[in-house]
CHARMM-style PDB file with segment names, atoms N, HN, CA, C and O in Angstrom:
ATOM      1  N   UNK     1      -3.383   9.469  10.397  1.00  0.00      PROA
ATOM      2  CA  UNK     1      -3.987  10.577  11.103  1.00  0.00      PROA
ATOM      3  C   UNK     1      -3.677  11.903  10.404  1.00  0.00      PROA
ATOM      4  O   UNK     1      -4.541  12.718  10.080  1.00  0.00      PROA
ATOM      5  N   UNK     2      -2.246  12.052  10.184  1.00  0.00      PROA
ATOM      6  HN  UNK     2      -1.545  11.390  10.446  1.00  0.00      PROA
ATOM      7  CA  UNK     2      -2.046  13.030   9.242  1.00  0.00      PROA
ATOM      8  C   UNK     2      -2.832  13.582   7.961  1.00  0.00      PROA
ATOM      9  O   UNK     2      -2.944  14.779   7.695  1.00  0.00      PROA
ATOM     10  N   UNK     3      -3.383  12.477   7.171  1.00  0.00      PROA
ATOM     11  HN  UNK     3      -3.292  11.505   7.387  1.00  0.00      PROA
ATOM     12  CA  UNK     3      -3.923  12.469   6.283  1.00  0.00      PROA
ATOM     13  C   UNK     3      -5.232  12.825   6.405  1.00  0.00      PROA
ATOM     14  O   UNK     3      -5.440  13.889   5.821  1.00  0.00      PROA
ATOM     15  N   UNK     4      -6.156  12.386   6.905  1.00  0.00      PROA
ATOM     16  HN  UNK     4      -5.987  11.522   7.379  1.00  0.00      PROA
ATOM     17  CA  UNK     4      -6.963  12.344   7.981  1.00  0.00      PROA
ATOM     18  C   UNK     4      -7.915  13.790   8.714  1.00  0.00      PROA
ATOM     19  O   UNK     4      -9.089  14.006   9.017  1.00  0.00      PROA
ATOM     20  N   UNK     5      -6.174  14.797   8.774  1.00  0.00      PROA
ATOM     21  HN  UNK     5      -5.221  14.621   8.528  1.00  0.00      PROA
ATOM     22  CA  UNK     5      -6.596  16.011   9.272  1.00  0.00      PROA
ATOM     23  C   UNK     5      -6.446  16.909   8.282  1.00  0.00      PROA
ATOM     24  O   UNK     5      -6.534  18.112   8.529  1.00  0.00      PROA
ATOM     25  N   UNK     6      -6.087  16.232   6.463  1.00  0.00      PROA
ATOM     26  HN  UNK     6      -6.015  15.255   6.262  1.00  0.00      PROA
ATOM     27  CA  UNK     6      -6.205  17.194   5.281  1.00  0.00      PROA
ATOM     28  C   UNK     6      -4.565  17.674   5.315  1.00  0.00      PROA
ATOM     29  O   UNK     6      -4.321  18.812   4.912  1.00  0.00      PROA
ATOM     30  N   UNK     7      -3.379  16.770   5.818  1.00  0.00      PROA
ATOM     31  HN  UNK     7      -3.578  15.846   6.145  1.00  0.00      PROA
ATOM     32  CA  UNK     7      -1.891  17.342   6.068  1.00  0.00      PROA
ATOM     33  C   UNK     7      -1.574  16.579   4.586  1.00  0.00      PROA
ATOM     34  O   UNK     7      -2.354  15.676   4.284  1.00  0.00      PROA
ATOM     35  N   UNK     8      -0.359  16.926   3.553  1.00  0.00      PROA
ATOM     36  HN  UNK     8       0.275  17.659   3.799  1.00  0.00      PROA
ATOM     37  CA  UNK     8       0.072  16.259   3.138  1.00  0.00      PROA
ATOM     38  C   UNK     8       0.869  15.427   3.734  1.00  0.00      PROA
ATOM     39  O   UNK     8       1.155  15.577   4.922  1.00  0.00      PROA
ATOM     40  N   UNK     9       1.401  14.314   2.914  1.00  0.00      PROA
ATOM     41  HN  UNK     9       1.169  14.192   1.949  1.00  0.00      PROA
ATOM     42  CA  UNK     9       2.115  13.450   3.814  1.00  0.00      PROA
ATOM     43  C   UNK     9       3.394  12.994   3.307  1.00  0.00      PROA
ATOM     44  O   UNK     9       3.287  11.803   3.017  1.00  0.00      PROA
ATOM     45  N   UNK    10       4.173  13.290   3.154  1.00  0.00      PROA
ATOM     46  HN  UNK    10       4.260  14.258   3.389  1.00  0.00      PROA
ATOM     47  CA  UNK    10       5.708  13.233   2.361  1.00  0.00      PROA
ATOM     48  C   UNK    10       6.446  11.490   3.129  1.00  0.00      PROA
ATOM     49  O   UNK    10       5.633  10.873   3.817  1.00  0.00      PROA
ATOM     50  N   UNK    11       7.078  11.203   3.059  1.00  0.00      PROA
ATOM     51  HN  UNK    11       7.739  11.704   2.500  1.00  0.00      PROA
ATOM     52  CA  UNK    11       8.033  10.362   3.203  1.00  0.00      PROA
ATOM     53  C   UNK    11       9.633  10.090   2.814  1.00  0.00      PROA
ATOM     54  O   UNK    11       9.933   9.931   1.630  1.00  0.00      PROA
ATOM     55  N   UNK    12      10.428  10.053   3.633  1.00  0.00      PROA
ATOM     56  HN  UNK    12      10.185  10.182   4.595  1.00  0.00      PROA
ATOM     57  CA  UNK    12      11.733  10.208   3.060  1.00  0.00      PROA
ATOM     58  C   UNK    12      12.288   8.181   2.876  1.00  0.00      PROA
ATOM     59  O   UNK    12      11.862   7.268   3.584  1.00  0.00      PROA
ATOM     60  N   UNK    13      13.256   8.064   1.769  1.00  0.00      PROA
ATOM     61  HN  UNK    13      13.602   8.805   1.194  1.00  0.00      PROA
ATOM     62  CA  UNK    13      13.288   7.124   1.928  1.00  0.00      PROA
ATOM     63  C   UNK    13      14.797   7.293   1.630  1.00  0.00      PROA
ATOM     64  O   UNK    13      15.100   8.181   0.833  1.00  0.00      PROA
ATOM     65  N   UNK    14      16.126   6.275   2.376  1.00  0.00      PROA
ATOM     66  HN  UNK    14      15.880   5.553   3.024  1.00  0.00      PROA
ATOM     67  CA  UNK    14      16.981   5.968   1.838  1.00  0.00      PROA
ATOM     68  C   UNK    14      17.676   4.889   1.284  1.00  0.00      PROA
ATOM     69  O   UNK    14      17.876   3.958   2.064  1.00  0.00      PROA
ATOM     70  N   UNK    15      18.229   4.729  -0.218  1.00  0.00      PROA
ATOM     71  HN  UNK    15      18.067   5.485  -0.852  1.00  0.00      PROA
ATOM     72  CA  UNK    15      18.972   4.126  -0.596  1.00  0.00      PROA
ATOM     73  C   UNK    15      20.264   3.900  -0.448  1.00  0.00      PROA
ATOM     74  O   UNK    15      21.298   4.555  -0.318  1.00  0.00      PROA
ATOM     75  N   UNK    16      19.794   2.354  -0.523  1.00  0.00      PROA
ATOM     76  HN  UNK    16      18.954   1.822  -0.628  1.00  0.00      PROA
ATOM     77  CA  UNK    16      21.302   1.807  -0.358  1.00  0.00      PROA
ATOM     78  C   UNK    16      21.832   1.627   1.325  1.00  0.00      PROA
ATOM     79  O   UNK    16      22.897   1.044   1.530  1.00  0.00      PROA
ATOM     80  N   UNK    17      21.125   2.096   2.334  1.00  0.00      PROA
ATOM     81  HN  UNK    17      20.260   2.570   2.168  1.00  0.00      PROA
ATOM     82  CA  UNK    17      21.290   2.470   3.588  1.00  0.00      PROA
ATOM     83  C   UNK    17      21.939   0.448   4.236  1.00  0.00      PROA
ATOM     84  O   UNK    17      23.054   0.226   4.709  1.00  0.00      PROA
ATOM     85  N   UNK    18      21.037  -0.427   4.062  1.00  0.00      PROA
ATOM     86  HN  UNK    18      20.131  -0.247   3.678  1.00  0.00      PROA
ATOM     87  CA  UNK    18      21.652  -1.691   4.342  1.00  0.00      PROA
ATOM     88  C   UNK    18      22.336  -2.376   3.707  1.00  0.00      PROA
ATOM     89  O   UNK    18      22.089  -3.581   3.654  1.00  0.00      PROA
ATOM     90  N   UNK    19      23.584  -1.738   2.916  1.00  0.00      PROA
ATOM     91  HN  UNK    19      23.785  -0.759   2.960  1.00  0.00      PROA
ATOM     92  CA  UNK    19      24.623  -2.337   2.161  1.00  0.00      PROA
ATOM     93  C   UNK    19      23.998  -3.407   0.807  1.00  0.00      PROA
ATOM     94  O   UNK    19      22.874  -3.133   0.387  1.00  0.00      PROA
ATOM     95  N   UNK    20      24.585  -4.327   0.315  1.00  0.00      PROA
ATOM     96  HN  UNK    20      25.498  -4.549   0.657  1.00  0.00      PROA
ATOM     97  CA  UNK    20      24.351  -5.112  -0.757  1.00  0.00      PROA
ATOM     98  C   UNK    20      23.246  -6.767  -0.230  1.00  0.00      PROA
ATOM     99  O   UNK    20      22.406  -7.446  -0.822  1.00  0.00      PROA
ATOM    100  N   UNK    21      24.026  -6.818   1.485  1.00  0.00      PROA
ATOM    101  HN  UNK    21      24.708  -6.267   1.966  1.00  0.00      PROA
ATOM    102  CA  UNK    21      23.768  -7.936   1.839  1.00  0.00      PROA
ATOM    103  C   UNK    21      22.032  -7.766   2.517  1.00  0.00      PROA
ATOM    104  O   UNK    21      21.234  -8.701   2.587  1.00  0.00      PROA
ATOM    105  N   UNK    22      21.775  -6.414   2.933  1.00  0.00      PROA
ATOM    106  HN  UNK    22      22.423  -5.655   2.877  1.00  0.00      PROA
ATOM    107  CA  UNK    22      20.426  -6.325   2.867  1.00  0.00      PROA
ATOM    108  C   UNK    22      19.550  -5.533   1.932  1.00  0.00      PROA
ATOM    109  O   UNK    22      18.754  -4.739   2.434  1.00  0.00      PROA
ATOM    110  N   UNK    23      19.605  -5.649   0.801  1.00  0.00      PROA
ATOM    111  HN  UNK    23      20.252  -6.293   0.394  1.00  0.00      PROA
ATOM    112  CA  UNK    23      19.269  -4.608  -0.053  1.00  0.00      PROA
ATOM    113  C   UNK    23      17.794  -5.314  -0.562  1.00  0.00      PROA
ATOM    114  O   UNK    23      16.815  -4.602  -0.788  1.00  0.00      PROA
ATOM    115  N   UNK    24      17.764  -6.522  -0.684  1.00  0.00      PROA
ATOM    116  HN  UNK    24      18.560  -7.100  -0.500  1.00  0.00      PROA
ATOM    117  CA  UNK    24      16.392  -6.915  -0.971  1.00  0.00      PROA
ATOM    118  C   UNK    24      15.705  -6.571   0.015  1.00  0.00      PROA
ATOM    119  O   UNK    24      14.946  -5.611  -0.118  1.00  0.00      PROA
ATOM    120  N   UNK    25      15.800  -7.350   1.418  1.00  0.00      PROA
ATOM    121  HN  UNK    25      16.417  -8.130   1.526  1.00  0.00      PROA
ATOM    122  CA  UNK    25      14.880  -7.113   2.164  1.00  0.00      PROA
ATOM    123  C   UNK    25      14.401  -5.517   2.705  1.00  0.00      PROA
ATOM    124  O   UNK    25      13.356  -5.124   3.222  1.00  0.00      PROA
ATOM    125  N   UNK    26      15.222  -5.060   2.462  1.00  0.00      PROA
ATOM    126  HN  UNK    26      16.072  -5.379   2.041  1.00  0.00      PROA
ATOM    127  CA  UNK    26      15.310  -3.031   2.652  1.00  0.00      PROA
ATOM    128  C   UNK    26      14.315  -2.783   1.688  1.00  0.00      PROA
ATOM    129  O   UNK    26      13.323  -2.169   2.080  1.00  0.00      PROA
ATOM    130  N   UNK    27      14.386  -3.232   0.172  1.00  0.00      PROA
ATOM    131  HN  UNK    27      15.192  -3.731  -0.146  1.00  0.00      PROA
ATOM    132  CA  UNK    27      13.382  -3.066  -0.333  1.00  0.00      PROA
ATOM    133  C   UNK    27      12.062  -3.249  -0.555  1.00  0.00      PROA
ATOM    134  O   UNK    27      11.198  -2.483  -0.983  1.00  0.00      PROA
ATOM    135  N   UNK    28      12.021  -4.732  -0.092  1.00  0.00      PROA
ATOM    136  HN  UNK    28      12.723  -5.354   0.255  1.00  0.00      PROA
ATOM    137  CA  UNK    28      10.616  -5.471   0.107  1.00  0.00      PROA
ATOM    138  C   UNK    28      10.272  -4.687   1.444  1.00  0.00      PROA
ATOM    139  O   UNK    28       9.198  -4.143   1.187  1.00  0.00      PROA
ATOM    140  N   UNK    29      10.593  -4.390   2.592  1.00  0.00      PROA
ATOM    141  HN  UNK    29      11.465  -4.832   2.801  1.00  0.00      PROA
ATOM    142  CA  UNK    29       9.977  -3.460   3.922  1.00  0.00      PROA
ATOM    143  C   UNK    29       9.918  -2.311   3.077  1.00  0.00      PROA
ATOM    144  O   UNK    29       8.918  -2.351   2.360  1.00  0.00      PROA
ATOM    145  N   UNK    30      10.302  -1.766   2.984  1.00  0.00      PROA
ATOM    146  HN  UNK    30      11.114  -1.733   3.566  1.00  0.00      PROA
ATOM    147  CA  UNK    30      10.128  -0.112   1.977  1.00  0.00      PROA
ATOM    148  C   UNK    30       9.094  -0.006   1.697  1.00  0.00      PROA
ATOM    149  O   UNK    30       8.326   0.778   2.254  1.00  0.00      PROA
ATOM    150  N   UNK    31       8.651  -1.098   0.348  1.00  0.00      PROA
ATOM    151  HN  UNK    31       9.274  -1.735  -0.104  1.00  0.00      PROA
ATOM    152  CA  UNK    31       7.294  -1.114  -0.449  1.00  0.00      PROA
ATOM    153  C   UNK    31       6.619  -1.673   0.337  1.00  0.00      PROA
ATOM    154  O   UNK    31       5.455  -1.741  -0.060  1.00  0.00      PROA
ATOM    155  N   UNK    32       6.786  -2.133   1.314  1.00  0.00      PROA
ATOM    156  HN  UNK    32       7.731  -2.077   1.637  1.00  0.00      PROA
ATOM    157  CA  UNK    32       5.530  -2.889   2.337  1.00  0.00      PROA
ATOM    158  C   UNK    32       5.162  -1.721   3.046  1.00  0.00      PROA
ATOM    159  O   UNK    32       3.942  -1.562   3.051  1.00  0.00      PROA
ATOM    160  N   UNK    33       5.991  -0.592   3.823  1.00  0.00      PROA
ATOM    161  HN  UNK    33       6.982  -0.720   3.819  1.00  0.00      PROA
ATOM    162  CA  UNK    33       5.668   0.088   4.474  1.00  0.00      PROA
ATOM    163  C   UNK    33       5.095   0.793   4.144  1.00  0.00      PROA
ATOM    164  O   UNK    33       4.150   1.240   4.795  1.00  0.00      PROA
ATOM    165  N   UNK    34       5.527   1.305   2.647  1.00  0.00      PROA
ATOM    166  HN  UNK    34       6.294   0.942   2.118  1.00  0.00      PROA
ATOM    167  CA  UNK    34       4.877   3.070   1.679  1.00  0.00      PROA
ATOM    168  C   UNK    34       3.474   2.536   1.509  1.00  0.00      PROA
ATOM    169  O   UNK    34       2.498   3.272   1.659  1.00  0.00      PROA
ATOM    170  N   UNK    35       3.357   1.105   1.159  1.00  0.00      PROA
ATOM    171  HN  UNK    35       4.149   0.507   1.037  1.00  0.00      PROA
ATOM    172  CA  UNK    35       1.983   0.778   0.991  1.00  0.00      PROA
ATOM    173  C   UNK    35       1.006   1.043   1.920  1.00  0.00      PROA
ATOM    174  O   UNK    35      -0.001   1.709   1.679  1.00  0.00      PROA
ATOM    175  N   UNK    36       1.339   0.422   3.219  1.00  0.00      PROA
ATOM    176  HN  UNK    36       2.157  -0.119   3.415  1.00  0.00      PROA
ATOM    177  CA  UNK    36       0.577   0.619   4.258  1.00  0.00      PROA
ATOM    178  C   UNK    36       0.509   2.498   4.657  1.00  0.00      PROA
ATOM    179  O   UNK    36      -0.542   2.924   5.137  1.00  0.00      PROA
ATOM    180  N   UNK    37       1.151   3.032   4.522  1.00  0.00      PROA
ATOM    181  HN  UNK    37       2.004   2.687   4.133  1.00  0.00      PROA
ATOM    182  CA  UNK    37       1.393   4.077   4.701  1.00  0.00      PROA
ATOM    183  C   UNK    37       0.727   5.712   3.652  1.00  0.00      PROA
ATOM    184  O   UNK    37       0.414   6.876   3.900  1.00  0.00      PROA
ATOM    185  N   UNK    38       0.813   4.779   2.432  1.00  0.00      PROA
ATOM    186  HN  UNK    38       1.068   3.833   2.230  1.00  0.00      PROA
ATOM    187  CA  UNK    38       0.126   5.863   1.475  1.00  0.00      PROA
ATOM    188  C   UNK    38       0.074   7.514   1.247  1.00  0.00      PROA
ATOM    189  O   UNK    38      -0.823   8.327   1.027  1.00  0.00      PROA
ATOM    190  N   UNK    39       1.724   7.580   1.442  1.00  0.00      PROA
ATOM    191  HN  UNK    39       2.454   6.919   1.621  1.00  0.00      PROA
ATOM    192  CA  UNK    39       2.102   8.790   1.162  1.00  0.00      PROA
ATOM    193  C   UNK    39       1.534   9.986  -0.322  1.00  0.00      PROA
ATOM    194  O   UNK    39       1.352   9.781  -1.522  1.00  0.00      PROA
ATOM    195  N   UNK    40       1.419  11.145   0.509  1.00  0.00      PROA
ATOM    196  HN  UNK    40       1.566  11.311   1.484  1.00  0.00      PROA
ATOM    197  CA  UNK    40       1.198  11.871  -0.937  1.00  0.00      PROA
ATOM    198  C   UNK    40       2.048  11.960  -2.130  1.00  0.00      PROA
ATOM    199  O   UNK    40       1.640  12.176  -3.271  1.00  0.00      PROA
ATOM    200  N   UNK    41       3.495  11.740  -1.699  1.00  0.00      PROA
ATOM    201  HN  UNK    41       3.826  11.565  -0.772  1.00  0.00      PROA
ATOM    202  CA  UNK    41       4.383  11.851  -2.463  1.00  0.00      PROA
ATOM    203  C   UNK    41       6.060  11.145  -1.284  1.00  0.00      PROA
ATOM    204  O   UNK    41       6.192  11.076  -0.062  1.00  0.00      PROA
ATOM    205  N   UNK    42       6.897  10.813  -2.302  1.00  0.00      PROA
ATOM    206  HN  UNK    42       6.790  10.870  -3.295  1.00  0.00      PROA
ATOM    207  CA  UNK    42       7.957   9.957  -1.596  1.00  0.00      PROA
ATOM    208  C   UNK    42       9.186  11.155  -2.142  1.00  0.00      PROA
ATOM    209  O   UNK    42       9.142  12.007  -3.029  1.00  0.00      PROA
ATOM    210  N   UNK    43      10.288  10.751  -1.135  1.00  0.00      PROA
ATOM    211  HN  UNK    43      10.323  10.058  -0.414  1.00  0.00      PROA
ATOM    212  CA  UNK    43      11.213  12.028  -1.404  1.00  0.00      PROA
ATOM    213  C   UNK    43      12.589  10.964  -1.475  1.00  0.00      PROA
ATOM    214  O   UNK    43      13.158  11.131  -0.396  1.00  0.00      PROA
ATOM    215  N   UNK    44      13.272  10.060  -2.196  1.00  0.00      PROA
ATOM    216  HN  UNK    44      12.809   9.924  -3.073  1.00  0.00      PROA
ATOM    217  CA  UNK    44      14.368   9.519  -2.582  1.00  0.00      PROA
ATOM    218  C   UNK    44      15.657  10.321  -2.237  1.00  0.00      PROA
ATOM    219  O   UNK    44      15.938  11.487  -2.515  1.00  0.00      PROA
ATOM    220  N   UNK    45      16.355   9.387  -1.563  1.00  0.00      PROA
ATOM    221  HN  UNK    45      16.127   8.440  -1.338  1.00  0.00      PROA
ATOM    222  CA  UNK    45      17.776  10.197  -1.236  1.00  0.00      PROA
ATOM    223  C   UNK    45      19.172   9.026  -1.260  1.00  0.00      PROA
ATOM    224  O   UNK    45      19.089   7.896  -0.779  1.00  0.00      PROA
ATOM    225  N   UNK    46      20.065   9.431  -1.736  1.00  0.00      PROA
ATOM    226  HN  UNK    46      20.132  10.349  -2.126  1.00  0.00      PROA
ATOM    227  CA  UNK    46      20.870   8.685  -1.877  1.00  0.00      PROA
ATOM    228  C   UNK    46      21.852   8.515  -0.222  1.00  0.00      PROA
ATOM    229  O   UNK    46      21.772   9.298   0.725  1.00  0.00      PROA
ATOM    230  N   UNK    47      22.586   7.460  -0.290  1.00  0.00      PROA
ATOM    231  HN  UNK    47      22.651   6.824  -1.059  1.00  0.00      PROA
ATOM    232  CA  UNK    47      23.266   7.953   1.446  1.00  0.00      PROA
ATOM    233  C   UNK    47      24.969   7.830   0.991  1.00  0.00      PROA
ATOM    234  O   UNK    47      25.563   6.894   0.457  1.00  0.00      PROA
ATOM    235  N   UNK    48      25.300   8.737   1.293  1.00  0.00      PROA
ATOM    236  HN  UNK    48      24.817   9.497   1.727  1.00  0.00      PROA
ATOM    237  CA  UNK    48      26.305   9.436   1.370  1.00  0.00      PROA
ATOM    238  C   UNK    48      27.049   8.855   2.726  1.00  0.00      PROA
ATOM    239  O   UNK    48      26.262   8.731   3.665  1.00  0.00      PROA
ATOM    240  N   UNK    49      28.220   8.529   2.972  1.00  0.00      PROA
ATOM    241  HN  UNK    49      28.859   8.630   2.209  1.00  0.00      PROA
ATOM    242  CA  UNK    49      29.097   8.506   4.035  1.00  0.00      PROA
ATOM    243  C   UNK    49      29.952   9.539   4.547  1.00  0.00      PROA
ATOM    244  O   UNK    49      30.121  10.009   3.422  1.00  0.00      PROA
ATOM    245  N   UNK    50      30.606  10.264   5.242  1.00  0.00      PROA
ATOM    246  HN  UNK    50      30.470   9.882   6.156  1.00  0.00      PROA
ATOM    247  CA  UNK    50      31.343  10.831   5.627  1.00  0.00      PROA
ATOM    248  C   UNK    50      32.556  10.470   6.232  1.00  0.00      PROA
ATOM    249  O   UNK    50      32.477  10.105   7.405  1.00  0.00      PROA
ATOM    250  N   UNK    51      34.031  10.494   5.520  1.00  0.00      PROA
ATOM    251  HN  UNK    51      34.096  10.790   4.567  1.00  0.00      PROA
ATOM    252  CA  UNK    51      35.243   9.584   5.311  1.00  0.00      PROA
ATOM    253  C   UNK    51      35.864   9.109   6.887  1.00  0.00      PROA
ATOM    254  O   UNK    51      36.649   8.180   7.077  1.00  0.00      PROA
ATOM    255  N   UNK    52      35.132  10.250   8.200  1.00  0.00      PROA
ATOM    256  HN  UNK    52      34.494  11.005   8.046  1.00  0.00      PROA
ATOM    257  CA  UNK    52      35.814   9.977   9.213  1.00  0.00      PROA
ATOM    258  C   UNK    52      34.984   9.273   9.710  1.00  0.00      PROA
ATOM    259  O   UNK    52      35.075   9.361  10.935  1.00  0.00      PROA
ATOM    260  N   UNK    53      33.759   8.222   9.227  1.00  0.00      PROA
ATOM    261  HN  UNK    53      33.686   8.150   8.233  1.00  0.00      PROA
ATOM    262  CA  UNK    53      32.660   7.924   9.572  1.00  0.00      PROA
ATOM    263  C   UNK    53      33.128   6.024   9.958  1.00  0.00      PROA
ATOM    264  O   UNK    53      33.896   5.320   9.302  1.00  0.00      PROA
ATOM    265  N   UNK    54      32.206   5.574  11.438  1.00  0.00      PROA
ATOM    266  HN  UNK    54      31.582   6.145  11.971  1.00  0.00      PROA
ATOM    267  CA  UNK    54      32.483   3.941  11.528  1.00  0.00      PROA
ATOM    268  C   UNK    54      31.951   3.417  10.286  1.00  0.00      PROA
ATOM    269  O   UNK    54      32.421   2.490   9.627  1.00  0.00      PROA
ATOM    270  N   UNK    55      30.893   4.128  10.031  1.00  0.00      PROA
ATOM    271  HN  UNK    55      30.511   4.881  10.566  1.00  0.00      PROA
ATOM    272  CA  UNK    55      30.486   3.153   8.540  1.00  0.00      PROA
ATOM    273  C   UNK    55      31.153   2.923   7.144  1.00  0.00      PROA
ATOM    274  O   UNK    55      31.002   2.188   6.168  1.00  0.00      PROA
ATOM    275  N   UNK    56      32.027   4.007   7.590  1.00  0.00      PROA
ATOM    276  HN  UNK    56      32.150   4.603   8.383  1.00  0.00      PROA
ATOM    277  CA  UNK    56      33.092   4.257   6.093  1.00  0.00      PROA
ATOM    278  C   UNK    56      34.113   3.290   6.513  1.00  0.00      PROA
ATOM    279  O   UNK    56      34.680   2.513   5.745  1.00  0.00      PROA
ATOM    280  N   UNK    57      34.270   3.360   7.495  1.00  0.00      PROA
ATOM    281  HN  UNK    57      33.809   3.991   8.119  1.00  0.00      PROA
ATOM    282  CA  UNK    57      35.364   2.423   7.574  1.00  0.00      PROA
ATOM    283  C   UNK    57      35.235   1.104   7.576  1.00  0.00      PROA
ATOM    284  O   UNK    57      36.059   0.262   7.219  1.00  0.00      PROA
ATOM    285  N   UNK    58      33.880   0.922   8.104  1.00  0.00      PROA
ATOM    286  HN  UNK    58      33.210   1.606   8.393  1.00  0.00      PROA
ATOM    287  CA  UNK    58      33.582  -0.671   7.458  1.00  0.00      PROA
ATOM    288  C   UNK    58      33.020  -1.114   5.999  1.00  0.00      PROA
ATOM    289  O   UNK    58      32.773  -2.248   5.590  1.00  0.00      PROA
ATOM    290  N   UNK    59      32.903   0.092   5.372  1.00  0.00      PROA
ATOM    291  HN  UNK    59      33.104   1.013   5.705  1.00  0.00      PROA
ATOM    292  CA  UNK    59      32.612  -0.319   3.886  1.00  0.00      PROA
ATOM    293  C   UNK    59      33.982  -0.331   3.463  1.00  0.00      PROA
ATOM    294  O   UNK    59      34.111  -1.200   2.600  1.00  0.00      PROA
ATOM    295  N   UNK    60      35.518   0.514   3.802  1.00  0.00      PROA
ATOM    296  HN  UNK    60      35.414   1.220   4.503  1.00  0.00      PROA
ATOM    297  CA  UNK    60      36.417   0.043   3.523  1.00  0.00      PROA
ATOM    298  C   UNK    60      37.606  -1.166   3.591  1.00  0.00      PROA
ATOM    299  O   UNK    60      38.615  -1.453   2.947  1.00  0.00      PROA
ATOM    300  N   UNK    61      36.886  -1.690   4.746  1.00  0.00      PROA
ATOM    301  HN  UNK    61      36.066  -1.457   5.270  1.00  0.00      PROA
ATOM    302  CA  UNK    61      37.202  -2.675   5.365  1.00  0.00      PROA
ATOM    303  C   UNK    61      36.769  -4.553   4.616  1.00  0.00      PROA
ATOM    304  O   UNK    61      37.163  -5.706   4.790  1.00  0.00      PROA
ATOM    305  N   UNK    62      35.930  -3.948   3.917  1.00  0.00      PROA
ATOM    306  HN  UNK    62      35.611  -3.011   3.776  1.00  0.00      PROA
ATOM    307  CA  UNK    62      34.868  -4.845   3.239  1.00  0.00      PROA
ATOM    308  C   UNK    62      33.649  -5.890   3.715  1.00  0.00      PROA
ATOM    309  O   UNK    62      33.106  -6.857   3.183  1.00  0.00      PROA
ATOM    310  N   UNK    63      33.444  -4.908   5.511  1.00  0.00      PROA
ATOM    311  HN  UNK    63      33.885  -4.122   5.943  1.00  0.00      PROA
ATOM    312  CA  UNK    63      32.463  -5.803   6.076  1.00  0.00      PROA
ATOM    313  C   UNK    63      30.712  -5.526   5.559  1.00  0.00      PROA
ATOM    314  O   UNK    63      29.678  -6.187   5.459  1.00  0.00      PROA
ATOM    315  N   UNK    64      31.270  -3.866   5.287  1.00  0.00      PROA
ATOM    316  HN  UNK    64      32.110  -3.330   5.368  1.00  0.00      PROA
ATOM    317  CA  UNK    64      29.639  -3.741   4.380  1.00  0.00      PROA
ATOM    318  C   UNK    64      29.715  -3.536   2.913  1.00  0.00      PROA
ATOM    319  O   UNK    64      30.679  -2.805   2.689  1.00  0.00      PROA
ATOM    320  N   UNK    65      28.926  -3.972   1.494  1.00  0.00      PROA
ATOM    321  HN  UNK    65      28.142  -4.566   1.675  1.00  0.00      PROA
ATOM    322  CA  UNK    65      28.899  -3.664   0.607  1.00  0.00      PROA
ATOM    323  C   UNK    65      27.994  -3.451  -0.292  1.00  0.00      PROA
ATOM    324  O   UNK    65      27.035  -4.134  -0.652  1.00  0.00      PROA
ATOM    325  N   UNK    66      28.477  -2.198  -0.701  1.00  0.00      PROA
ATOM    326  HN  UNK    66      29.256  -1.643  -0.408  1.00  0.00      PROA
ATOM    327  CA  UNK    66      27.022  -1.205  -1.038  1.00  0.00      PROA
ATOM    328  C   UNK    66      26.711  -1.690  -2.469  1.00  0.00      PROA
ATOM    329  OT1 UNK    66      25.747  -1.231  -3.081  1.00  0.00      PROA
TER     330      UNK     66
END
């Protein structure tokens, strides 16, 4: 619809966001979605943790791995 009404259409995407153990399938939905989706342009971002973070602590823990 966006597109549609002459809007550009950006998309943000993040890496690395489902650790090592979902990283294929994160990717195969990604490119399934951008496809269906047909952004003007894609905006790549890396993900960053923050050290007092539950997720940091389970990547230190070794339940997630990036």
């Amino acid at each position: 619809m966006a597109k549609k009404a002459g809007m550009v259409l950006s998309e943000f995407i993040l890496l690395d966001i489902g650790g090592k153990e979902f990283s294929e399938d994160n990717a195969l939905r990604t490119d399934e979605s951008l496809n269906i989706i047909q952004p003007d342009f894609i905006r790549v971002h890396a993900t960053g943790f923050k050290l007092e973070s539950k997720v940091w602590q389970l990547i230190q823990n070794g339940i997630i791995i990036l």
